[in-house]
C-alpha positions in Angstrom: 65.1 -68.6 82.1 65.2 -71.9 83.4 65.9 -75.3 81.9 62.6 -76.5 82.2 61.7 -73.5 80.2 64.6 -73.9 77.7 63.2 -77.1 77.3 59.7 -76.5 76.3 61.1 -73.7 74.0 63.0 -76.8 72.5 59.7 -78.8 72.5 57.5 -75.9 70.4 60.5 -75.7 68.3 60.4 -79.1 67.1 56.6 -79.5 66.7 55.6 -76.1 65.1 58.9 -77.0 62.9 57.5 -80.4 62.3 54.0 -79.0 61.3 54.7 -78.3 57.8 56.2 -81.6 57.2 52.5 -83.2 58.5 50.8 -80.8 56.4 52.8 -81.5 53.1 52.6 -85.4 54.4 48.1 -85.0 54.2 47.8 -82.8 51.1 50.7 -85.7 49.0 48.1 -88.3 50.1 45.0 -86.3 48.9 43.5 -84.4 51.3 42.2 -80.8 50.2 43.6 -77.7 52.2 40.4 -77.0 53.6 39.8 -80.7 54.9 43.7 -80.1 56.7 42.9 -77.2 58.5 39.3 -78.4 59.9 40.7 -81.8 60.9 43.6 -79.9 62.5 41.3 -77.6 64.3 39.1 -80.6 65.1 42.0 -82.9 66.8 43.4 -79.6 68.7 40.1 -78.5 70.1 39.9 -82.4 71.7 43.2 -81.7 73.2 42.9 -78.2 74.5 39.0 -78.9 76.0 40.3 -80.9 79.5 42.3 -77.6 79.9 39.7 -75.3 79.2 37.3 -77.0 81.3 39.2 -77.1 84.1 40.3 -73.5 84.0 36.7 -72.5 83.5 35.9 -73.9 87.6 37.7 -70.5 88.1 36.7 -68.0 85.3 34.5 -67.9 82.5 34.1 -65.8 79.6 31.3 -63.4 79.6 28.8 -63.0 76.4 30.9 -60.5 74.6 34.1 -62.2 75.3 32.5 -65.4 73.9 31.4 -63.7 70.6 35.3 -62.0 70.7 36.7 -65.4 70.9 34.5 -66.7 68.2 35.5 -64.3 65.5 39.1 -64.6 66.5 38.3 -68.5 65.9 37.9 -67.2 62.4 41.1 -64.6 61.9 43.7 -66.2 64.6 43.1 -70.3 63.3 40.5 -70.8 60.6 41.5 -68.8 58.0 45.4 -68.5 58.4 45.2 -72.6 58.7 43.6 -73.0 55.8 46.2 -70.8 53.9 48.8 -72.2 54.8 47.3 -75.7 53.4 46.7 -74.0 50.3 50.1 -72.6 50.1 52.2 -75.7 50.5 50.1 -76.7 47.2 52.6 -74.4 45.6 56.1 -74.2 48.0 57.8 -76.6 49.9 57.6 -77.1 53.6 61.1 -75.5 54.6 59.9 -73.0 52.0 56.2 -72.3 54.0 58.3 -72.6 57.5 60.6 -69.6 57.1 57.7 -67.4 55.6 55.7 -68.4 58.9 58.6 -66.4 60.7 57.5 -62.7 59.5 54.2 -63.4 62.0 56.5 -61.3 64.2 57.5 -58.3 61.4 54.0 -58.1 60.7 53.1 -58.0 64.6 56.0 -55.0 65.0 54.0 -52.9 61.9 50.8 -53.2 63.9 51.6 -52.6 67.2 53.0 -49.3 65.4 49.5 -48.6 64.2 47.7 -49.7 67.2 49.5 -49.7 70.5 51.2 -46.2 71.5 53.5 -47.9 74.0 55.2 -49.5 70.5 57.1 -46.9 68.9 58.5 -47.3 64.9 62.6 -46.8 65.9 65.1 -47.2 63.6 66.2 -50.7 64.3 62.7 -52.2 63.7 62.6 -50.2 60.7 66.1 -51.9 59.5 64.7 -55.4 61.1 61.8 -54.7 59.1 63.8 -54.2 55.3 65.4 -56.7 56.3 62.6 -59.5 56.7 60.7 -58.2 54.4 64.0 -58.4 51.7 64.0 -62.1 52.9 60.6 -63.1 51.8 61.7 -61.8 47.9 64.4 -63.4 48.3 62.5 -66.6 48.9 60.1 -66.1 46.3 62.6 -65.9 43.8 63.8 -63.6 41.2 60.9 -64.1 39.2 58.3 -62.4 42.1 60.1 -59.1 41.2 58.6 -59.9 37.4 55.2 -61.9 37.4 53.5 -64.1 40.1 55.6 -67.5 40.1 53.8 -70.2 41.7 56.5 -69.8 44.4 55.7 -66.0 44.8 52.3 -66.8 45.2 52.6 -69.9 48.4 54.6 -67.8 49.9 52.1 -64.6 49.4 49.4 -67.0 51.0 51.8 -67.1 53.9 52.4 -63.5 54.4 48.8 -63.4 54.7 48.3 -65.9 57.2 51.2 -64.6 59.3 49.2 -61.2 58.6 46.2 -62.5 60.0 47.7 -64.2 63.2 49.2 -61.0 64.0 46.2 -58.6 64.0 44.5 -61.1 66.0 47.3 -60.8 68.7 47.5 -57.1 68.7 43.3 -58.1 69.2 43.8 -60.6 71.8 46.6 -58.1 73.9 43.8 -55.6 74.1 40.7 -57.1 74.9 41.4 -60.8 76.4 43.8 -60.6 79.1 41.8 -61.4 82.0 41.3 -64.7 80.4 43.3 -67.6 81.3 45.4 -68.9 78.5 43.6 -72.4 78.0 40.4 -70.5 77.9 41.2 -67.9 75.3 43.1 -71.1 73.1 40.1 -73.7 73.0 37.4 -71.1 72.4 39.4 -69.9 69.0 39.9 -73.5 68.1 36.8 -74.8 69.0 35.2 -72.0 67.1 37.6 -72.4 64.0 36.8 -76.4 63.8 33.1 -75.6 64.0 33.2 -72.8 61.2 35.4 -75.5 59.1 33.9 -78.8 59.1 31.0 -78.0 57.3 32.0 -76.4 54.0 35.0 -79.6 54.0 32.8 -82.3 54.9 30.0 -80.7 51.8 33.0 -79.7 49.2 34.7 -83.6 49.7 37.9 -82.3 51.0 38.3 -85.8 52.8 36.9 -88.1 50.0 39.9 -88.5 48.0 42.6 -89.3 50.7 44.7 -92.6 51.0 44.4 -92.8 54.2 47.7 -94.7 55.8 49.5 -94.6 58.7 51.8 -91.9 58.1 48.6 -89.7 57.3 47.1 -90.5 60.6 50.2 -90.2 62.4 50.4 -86.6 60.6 47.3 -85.8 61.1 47.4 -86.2 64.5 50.2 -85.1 65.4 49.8 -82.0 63.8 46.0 -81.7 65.5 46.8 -82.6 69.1 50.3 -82.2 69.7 51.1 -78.9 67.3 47.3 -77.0 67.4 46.8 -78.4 71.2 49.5 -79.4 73.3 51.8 -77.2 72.0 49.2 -74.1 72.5 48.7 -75.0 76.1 52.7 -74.8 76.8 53.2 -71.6 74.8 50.2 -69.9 76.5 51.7 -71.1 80.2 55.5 -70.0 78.7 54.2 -66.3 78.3 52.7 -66.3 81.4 56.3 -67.8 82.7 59.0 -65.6 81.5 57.1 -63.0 79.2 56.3 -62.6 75.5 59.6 -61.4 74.5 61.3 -64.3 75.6 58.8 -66.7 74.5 58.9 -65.3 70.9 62.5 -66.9 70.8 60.8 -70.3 69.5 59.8 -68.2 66.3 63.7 -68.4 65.4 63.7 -71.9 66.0 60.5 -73.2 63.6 62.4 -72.2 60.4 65.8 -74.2 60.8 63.9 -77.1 62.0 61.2 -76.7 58.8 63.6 -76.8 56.7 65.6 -79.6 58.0 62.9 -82.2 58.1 61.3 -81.2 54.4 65.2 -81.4 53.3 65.9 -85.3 55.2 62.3 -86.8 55.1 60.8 -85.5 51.7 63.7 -84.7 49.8 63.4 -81.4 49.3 66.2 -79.4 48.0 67.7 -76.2 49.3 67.9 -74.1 46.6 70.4 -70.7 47.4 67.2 -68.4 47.7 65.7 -70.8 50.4 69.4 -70.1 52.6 69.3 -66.8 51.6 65.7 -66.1 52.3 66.1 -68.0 55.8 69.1 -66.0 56.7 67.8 -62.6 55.8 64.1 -63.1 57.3 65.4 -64.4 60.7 68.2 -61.3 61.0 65.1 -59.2 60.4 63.3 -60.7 62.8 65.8 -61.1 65.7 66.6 -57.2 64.9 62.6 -56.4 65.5 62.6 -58.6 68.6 65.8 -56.5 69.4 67.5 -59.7 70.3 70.6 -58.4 68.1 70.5 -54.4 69.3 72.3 -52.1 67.5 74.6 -49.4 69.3 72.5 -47.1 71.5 69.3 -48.6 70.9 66.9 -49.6 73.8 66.2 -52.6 74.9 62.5 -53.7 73.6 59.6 -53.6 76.0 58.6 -57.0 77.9 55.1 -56.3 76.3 56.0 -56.8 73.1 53.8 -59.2 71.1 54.0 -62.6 71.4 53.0 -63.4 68.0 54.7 -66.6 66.8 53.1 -68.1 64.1 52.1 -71.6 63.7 
């Protein structure tokens, strides 16, 4: 892996890290979940389109991969998107940032279920009690009881990170001939267009302040984390593999954390360490970046799901 490539890595970490902070920063000033993930999807279709259109000189999708990419617009950007907005209604953004990181447990259970050439050993099953230990630990004591407001944000995020992993296990089977920039804008484009509607007819937007720090979030978290950022991760897995380019999902939580902690003052409660601690060793023991003795080494196939 080359610098240049360490350095995008560096790049996705900060901005995916940095989403949550934009997304608390819109729903504070009184947007509704719903009107954060359209204008999200809205802002990163804009940036992806001079890609897509330029990759599309060479290929283009055919009917049914059109229709694929439409419903995936749906599983892989609409509907996880708007969860998360819903769920940092109820958990703080370090909090909704380190739950984003089981996309790749959940990825590990499917390719189980669906992909033969992903076989259940025992160190994904031990990275797997371990991650999913993590997320009760971040709930709280009281998930193991009754559903805490905490318990339930971070339930919304298990299933958005459940949601962007089935679509990957979708997208590794049936969209690989597709150029990456292709395959990105047509879920987007399709997510913004399924999501403007019921947010512009349910007043998602009527009720924000709108300021400069919104606008800055807004767009920032439109064209730099659902556009720019999409483009680079899509070219990194072409680069050095899916494996490797899963390492930025280890990355996104720290840096979560860290700017809800020093720009919104939130605190870091002993279950929000814990649960970061134990949900990344989980993960990192999936990815079979730690390996224990005589394990093999994962296959360069394995999903790429990150999370966003």
């Amino acid at each position: 892996m080359s610098s240049r490539h360490l350095f995008i890595l560096f790049l996705l970490s900060v901005t995916w890290g940095a989403s949550f902070l934009f997304i608390k920063v819109q729903l504070d000033a009184g947007l509704e979940p719903l009107a954060v993930a359209s204008l999200r999807t809205l802002l990163g279709a804009a940036a992806l389109a001079p890609f897509a259109f330029a990759a599309a000189r060479t290929v283009r999708p055919t009917p049914r991969q059109a229709a694929l990419l439409a419903a995936l617009g749906l599983t892989n950007f609409a509907l996880p998107w708007t969860l998360v907005a819903v769920a940092e209604h109820h958990i703080s953004s370090g909090m909704a940032s380190i739950a984003n990181a089981t996309a790749p447990l959940w990825a590990a259970v499917l390719a189980v279920a669906f992909l033969r050439d992903e076989p259940l050993t025992l160190q994904k099953s031990l990275g797997l009690a371990f991650g999913f230990t993590g997320i009760v630990l971040l709930a709280g004591p009281a998930s193991l009881a009754h559903l805490s407001g905490e318990a339930l944000g971070v339930s919304l995020m298990l299933l958005s990170t459940l949601s962007y992993s089935s679509s990957a296990i979708v997208i590794r089977r049936t969209l690989g001939g597709l150029p990456p920039a292709l395959v990105a804008f047509g879920q987007v484009a399709a997510a913004a267009a399924a999501l403007a509607p019921p947010a512009l007819a349910t007043g998602g937007f009527s009720g924000a302040a709108w300021g400069a720090g919104v606008l800055g979030s807004a767009a920032a978290l439109g064209v730099l984390g659902s556009g720019v950022a999409v483009v680079l991760y899509m070219g990194l897995i072409q680069q050095i593999g899916a494996v490797r380019s899963t390492l930025v999902t280890y990355l996104i939580p720290p840096w979560g954390v860290m700017f809800g902690w020093a720009i919104l003052g939130e605190p870091l409660g002993w279950n929000l360490l814990a649960g970061l601690a134990v949900v990344l060793a989980g993960v990192l023991l999936v990815q079979g970046v730690i390996r224990l003795p005589l394990s093999r080494a994962p296959s360069p196939e394995g999903s790429a799901a990150a999370g966003r």
